[in-house]
N, C-alpha and C positions, 0 to 999 in steps of 0.2 A: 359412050366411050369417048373419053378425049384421047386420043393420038398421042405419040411421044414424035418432039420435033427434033429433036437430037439427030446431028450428024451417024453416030453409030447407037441406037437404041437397044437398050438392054431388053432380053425376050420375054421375059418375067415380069408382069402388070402387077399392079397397087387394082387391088380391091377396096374403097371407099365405105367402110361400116358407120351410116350417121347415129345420131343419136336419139331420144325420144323415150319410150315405145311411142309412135307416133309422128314423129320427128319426118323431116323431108329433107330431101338433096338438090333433087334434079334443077329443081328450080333456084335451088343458090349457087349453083356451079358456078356462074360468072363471077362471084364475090367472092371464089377462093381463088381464080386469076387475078382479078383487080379489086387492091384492096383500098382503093381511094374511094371505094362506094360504100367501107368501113365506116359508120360511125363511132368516131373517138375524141378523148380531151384535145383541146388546141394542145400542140405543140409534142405531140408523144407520136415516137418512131413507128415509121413504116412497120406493117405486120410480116415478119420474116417468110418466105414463097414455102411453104412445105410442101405443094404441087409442083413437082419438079418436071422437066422435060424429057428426061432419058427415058421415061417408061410409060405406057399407055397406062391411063386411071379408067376407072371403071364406076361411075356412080351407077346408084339403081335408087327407087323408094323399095323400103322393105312392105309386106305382106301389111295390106292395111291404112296404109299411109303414103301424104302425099299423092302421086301420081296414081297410086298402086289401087285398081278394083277388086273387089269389094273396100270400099275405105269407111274406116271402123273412125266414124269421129261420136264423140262425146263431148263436144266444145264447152257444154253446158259445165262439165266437171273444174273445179281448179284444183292442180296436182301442183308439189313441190317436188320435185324432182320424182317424179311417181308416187309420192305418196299424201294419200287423202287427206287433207286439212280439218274434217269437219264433219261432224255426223251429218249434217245434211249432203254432203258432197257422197256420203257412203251411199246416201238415200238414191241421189240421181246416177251414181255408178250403177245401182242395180237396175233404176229403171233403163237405161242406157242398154245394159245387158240384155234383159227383157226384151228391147226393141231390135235390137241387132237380131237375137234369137228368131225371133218373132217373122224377122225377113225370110229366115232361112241359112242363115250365114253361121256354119260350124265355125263356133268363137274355139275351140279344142285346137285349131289348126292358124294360131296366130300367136308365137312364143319364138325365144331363141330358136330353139331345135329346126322349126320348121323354117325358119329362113335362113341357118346354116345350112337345111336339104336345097332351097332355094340354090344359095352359092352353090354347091354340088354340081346343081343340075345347070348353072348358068356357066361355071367351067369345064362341063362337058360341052354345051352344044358351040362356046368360043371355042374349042380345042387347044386348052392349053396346059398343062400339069404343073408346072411350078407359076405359084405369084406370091404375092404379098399382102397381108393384109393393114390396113389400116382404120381402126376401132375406134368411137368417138363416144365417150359415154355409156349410151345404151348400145351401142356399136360395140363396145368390150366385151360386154356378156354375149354378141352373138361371136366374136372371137372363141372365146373358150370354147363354145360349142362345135367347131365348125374341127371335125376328124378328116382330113384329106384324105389317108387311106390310098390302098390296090398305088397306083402307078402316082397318084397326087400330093404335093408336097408344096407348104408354104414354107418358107424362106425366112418371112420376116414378119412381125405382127407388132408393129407399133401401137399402143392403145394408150390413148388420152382420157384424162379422167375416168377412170376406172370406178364401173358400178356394179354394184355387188345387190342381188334378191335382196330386198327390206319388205320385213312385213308393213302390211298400212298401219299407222299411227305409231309410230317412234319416233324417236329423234333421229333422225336423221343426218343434224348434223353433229353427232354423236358415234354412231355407224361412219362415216364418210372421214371422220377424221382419225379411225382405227384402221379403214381400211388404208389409209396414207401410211398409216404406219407403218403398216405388215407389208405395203408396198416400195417402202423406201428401206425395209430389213431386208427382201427380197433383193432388189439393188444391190445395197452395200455386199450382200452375199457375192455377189458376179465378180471376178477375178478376170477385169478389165487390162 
């Protein structure tokens, strides 16, 4: 949890949803403060602060990843943005499976849903009913997911790059540039 340094801090935290499935946070926290540890072309503007100060942020690793134990790596696989490349890549996805299983690790309980229960249960034991979320990619789809419900209410749910279920082997970037679509119809609809 980073702190909000703000004179009058507003009571409602930014929940940080990274990206992936697989993806990590905790350990790039410091490069969404300072972004001079950004590699970029010479001569192209500072990365504008989306980490703002008025409100405590909240990273975590999701279930699996990163920090997070049991952590579900399959390094061996190459994904484009989730999805398999290559009949052999399907091959080592199963054995992967196979191996994880094999540990004892119910793969059933490593999706959206379960790390929206996650969020649930990690703003209960913060004690706090309103926050906001902020969805990164794979972090979108644990958005949707995530019903506050009884007394809990988000506010606000920012979500970047927006990714939608793809089955393995499509095009992809075929999918992602429909899904811009429907998300910039979505937009244009809002009576700003």
């Amino acid at each position: 949890i980073v702190k909000a340094t703000a004179a009058n801090p507003k009571p409602d935290p930014v929940i940080f949803l990274h990206g992936g499935p697989g993806g990590s946070v905790v350990d790039s926290v410091p490069f969404l403060f300072d972004d001079s540890r950004v590699v970029r072309p010479a001569g192209a503007p500072p990365l504008p602060p989306y980490i703002t100060d008025d409100r405590d942020w909240i990273f975590f690793d999701q279930r699996g990843a990163g920090l997070g134990q049991p952590r579900l790596d399959c390094g061996e696989v190459q994904l484009t943005d989730s999805v398999l490349v290559s009949d052999a890549d399907v091959a080592l996805t199963d054995a992967c499976h196979q191996r994880l299983a094999a540990a004892g690790i119910d793969l059933s309980q490593f999706n959206a849903h379960a790390v929206a229960a996650d969020v649930a249960d990690m703003r209960r034991v913060l004690g706090f009913d309103r926050f906001n979320l902020f969805g990164v990619s794979y972090g979108s789809r644990i958005a949707f997911a995530i019903r506050p419900g009884g007394d809990a209410l988000f506010l606000l749910a920012f979500l970047q790059a927006l990714q939608r279920q793809a089955p393995p082997r499509i095009d992809a970037w075929t999918g992602r540039l429909a899904g811009f679509d429907a998300a910039m119809a979505a937009i244009g609809a809002v009576d700003c």
